[in-house]
ZAMARFI-719970 format. One record per residue (C-alpha): x, y, z; residue in three letters; chain. Coordinates in nm, 2 decimals. Each point is the difference from the previous one (the first is absolute). Example, Ala and Ser with C-alpha at 12.3 -4.5 7.8 and 13.67 -1.06 7.14 Angstrom:
REM ZAMARFI-719970
[[1.23, -0.45, 0.78], ALA, A]
[[0.14, 0.34, -0.07], SER, A]
***
This chain:
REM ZAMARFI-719970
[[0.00, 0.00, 0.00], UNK, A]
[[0.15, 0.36, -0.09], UNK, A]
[[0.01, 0.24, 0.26], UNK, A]
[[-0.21, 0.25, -0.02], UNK, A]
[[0.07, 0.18, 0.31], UNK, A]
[[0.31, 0.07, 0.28], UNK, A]
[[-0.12, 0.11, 0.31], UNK, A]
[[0.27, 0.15, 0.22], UNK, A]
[[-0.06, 0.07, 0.35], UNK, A]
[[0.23, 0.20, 0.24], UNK, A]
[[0.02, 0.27, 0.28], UNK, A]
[[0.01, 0.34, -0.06], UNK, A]
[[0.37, 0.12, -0.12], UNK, A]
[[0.08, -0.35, -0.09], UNK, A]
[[0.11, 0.00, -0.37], UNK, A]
[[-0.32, -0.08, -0.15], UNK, A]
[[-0.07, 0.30, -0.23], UNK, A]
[[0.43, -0.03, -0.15], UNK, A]
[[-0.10, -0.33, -0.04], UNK, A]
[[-0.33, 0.06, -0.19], UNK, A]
[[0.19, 0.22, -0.22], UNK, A]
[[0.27, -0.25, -0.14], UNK, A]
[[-0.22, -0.27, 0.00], UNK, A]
[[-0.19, 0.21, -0.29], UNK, A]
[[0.39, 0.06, -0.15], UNK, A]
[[0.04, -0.37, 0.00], UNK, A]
[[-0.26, -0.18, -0.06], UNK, A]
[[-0.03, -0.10, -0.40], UNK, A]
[[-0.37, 0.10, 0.01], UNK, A]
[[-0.15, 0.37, 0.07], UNK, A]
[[-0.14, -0.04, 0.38], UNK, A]
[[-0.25, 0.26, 0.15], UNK, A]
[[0.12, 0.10, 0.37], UNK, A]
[[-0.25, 0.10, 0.30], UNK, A]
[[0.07, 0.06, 0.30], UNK, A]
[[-0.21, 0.06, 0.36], UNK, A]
[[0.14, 0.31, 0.03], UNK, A]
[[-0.16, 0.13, -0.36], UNK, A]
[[-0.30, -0.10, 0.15], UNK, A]
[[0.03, 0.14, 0.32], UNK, A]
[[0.09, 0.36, -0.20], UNK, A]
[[-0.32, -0.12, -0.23], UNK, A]
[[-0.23, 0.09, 0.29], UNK, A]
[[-0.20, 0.30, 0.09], UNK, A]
[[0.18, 0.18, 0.29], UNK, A]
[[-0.28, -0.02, 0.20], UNK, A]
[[0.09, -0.39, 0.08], UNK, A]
[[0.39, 0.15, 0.10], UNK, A]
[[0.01, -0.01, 0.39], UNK, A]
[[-0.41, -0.14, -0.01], UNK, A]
[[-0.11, -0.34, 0.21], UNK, A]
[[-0.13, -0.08, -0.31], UNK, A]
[[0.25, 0.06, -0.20], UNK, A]
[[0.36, -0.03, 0.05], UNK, A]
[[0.20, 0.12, 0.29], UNK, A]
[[0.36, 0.03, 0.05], UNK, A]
[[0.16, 0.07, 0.36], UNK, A]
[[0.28, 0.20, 0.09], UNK, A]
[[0.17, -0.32, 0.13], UNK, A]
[[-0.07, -0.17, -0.37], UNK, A]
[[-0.28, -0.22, 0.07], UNK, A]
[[-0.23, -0.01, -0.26], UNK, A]
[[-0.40, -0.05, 0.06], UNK, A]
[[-0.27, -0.09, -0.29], UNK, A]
[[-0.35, 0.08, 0.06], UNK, A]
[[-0.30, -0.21, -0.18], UNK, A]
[[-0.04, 0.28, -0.26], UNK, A]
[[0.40, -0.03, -0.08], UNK, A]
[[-0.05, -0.38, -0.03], UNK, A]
[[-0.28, 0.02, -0.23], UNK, A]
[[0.18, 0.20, -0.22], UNK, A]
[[0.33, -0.24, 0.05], UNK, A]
[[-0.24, -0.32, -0.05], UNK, A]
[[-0.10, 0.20, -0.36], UNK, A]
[[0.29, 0.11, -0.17], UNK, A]
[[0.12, -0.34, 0.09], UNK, A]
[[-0.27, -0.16, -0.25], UNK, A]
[[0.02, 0.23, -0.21], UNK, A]
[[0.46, -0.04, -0.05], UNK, A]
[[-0.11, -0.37, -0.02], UNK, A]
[[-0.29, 0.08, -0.28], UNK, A]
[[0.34, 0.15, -0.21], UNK, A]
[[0.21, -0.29, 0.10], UNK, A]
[[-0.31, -0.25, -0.16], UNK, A]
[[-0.04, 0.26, -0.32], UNK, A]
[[0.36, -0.10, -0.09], UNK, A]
[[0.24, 0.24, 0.17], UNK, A]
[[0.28, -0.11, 0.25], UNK, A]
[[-0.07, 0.17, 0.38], UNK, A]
[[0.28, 0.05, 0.21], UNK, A]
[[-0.10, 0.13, 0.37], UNK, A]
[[0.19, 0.17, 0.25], UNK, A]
[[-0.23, -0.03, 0.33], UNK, A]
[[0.09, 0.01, 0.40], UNK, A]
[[-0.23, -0.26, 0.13], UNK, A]
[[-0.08, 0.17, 0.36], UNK, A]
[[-0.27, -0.28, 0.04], UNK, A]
[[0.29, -0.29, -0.09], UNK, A]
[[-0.18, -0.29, -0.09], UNK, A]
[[-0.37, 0.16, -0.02], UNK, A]
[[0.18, 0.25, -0.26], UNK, A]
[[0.12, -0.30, -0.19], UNK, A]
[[-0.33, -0.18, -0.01], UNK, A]
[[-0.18, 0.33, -0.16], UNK, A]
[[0.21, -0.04, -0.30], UNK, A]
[[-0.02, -0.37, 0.02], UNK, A]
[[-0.36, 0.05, 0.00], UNK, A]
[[0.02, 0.28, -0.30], UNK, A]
[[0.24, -0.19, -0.19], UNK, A]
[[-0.19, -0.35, 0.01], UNK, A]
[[0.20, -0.31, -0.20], UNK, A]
[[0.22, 0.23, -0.19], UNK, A]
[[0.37, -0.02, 0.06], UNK, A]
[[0.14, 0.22, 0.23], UNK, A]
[[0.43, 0.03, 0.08], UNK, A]
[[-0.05, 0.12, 0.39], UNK, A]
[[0.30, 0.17, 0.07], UNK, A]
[[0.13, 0.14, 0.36], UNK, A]
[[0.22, 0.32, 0.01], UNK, A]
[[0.20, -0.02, 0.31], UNK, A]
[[0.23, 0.28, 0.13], UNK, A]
[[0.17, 0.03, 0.34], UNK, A]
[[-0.21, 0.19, 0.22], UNK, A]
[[0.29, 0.25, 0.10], UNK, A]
[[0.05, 0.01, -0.38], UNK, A]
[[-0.36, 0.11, -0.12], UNK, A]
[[0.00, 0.23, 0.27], UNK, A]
[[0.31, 0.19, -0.16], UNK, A]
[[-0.14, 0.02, -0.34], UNK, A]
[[-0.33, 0.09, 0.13], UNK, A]
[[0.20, 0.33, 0.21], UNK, A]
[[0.18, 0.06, -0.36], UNK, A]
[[-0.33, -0.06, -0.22], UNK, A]
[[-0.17, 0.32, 0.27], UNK, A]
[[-0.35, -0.14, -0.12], UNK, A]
[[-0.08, -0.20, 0.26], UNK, A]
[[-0.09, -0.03, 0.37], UNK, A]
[[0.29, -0.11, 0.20], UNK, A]
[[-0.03, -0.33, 0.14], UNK, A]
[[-0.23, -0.12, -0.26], UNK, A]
[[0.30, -0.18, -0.18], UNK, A]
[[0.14, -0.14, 0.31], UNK, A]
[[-0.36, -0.12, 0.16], UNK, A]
[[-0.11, -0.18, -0.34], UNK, A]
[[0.38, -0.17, -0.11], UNK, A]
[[-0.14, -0.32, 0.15], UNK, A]
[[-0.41, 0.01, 0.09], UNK, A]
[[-0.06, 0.04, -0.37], UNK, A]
[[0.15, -0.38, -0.04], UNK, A]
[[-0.12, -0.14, 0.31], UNK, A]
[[-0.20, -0.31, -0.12], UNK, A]
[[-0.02, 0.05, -0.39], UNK, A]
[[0.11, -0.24, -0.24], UNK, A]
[[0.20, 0.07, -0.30], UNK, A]
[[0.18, -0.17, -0.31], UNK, A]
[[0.33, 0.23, 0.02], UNK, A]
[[0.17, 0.24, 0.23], UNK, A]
[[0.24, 0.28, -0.05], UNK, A]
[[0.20, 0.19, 0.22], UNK, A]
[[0.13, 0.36, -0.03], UNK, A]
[[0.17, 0.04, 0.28], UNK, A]
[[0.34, -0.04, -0.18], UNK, A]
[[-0.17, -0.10, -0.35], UNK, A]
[[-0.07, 0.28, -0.27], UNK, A]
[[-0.30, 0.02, -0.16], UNK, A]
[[0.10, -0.11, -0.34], UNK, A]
[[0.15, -0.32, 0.13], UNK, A]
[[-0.36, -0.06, 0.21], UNK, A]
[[-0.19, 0.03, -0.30], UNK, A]
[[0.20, -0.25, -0.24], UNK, A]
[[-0.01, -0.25, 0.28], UNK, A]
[[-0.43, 0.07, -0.05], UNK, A]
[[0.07, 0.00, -0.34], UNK, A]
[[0.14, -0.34, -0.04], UNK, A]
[[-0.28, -0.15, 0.19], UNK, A]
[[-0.26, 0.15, -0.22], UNK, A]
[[0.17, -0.06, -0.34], UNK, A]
[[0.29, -0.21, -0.14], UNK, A]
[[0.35, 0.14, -0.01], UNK, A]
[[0.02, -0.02, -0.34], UNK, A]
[[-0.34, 0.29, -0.05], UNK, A]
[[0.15, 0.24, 0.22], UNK, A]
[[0.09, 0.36, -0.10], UNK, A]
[[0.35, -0.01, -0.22], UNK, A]
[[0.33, 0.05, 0.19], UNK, A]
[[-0.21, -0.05, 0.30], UNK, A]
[[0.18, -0.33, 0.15], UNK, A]
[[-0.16, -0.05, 0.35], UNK, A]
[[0.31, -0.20, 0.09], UNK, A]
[[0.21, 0.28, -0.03], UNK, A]
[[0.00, 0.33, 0.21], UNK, A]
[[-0.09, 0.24, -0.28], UNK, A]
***
């Protein structure tokens, strides 16, 4: 079965979104990227800081309201719906509810193949890329490094907490296609 979609899943200020990017450079066939965060910056403003909505803390936690997971449960369907029209999905998420957030796409995605991926950074790590990113809550890096993981499953995992982006996504890459179908000059077995 061809993949159709690669689902990556990591804290905030893991590596996700670098990785995202050279997947697409790699990867012989055009793949469309989404990401939480574009659907977070998607909704009205009203649901910033709303029980309903989303909430973030100034210590980093992150709270989802029913209205928020509505809205999540949706544009879920609705990346899958591409996925099933012929396009290839790849996903950067942060699954806050760890397993639970797995089973929503399991349930949106239904028998078609999936890569699950975990993005894992050092905690210490995130948290300095999330002080030099300036976009983010402080502590939200360090407080999600492992509770996004706790208790999901996945087919692959990467780790930037030494590894570069580039070299992350042609370790994906060689699980989803053959070798052989991958961008020119772009040998995963070499550090490129």
């Amino acid at each position: 079965m061809t993949t159709r979609m690669i689902i990556l899943n990591g804290g905030s200020s893991s590596g996700k979104s670098g990785i995202v990017r050279c997947l697409q450079a790699v990867l012989p066939d055009p793949w469309l990227a989404f990401g939480v965060d574009s659907l977070v910056d998607a909704m009205p403003a009203k649901m910033h800081g709303s029980a309903e909505g989303i909430e973030f803390a100034a210590d980093g936690r992150v709270e989802v309201g029913a209205q928020f997971a509505a809205l999540e449960a949706a544009w879920a369907e609705g990346v899958v719906a591409m996925a099933r029209a012929g396009a290839r999905v790849v996903i950067d998420d942060v699954f806050l509810g760890g397993p639970a957030s797995q089973r929503r796409w399991e349930k949106a995605v239904g028998g078609m193949e999936v890569l699950w991926v975990g993005v894992r950074c050092d905690a210490a790590v995130a948290a300095g890329r999330e002080i030099a990113r300036g976009d983010r809550a402080r502590g939200m890096a360090e407080s999600q490094a492992e509770l996004v993981h706790e208790g999901v499953r996945y087919d692959l995992e990467v780790d930037t907490t030494h590894t570069e982006s580039l070299s992350c996504a042609r370790t994906i890459a060689s699980h989803v296609v053959p070798v052989a179908r991958l961008s020119p000059g772009l040998d995963p077995h070499r550090g490129q």
